[in-house]
C-alpha positions as CSV (number, residue, x, y, z in Angstrom):
1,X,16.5,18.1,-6.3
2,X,14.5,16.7,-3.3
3,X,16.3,16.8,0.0
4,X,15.6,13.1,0.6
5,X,16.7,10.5,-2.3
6,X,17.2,6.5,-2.7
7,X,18.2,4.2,-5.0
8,X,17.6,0.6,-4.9
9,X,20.0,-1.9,-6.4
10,X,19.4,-5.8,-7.0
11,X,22.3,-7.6,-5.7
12,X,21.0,-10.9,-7.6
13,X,20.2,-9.9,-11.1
14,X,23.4,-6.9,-10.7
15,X,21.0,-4.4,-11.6
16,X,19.4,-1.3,-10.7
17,X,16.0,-2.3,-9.0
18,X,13.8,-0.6,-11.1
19,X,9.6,-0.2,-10.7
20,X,9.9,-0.6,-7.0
21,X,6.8,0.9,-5.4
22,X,8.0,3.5,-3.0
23,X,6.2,5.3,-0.1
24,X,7.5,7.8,1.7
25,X,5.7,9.1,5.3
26,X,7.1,11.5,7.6
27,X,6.7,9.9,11.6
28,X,4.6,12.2,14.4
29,X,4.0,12.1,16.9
30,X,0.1,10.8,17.0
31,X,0.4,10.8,13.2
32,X,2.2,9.6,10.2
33,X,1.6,12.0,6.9
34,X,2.3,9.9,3.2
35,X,4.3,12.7,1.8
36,X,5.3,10.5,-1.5
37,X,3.9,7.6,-3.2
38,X,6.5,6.8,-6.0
39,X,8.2,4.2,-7.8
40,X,12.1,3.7,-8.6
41,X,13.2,4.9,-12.3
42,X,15.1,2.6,-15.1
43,X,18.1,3.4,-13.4
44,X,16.6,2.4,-9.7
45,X,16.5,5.8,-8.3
46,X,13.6,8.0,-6.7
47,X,14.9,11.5,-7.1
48,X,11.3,13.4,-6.1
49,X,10.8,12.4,-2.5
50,X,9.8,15.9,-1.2
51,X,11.0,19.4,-1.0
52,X,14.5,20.4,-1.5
53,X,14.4,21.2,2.4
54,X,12.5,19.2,4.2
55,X,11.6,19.9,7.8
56,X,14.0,18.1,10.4
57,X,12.0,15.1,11.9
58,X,12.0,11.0,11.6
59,X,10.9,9.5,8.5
60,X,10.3,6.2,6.7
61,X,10.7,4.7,3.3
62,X,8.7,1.6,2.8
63,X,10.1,-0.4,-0.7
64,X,7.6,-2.8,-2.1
65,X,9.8,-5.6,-2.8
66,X,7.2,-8.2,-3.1
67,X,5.9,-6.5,-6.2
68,X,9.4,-5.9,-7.6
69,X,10.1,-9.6,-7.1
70,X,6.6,-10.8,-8.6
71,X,7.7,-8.3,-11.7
72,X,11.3,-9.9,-11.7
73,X,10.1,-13.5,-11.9
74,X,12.0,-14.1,-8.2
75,X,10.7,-15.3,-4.9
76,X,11.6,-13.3,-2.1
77,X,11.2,-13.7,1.5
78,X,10.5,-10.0,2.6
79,X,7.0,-8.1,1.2
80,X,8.3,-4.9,2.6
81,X,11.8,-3.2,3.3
82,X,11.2,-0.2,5.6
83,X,13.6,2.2,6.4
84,X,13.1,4.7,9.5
85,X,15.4,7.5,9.9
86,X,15.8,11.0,11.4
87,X,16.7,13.9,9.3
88,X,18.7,16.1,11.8
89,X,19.9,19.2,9.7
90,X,17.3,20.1,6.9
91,X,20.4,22.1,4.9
92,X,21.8,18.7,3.9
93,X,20.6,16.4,1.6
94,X,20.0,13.1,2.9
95,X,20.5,9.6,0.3
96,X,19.1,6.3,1.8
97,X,20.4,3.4,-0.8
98,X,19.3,-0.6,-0.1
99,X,20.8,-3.4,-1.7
100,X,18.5,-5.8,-2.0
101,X,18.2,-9.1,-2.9
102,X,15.7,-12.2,-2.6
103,X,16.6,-13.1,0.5
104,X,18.2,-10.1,2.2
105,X,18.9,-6.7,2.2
106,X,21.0,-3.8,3.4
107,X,20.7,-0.1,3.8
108,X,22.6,3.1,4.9
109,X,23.4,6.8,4.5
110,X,24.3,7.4,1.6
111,X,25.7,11.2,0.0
C-alpha cells in the first residue's frame, strides 16, 4: 500500500465521492514534481498515491471537485480542494480524508 492515501466522501448525497480527479505533487523548494495523477475508486478512495515510503517532505493533493460536481448533477462553489501537508516520518503511513460537499469541505489526518 502507498504511504500516502485519501478518501473523499460527499456529505450531500451520503456517499463515497467517487471519480474525483486526483493529483498529487510533492512541494520543493524551486519545484513542484506531479508524482500521481489519479482518480478516486467506487468506494471514494485513492489507494496508489506513491511508494510505500515516501521521502519526508511537504506535499499536496489537489481534488477536482468541479468535475465531480458537473458528473453529480450539483453546483458547487469550489473548482479545486487542495490539501498541503508535510510528511514528517516516512515509516508511517499518512491518510488525508475530505468531506466534501457543494458548498464546503473539510479535511484532516486521518490513520
Amino acid at each position: 500500500m502507498s504511504g500516502i492515501t485519501s478518501h473523499v466522501l460527499d456529505a450531500a448525497l451520503g456517499q463515497p465521492a467517487a471519480g474525483v480527479p486526483v493529483l498529487f505533487y510533492l512541494i520543493g523548494t524551486e519545484t513542484t514534481e506531479t508524482l500521481a495523477d489519479v482518480v478516486t475508486d467506487d468506494d471514494g478512495r485513492c489507494g496508489s498515491l506513491g511508494p510505500d515510503h515516501p521521502a519526508a517532505g511537504t506535499y499536496r493533493l489537489t481534488f477536482d471537485t468541479a468535475a465531480y460536481f458537473t458528473a453529480t448533477g450539483q453546483t458547487g462553489f469550489y473548482p479545486t480542494v487542495s490539501v498541503t501537508f508535510t510528511l514528517a516520518d516516512p515509516a508511517r503511513h499518512y491518510h488525508v480524508p475530505v468531506l466534501l460537499s457543494p458548498f464546503s469541505y473539510s479535511t484532516f489526518r486521518g490513520s
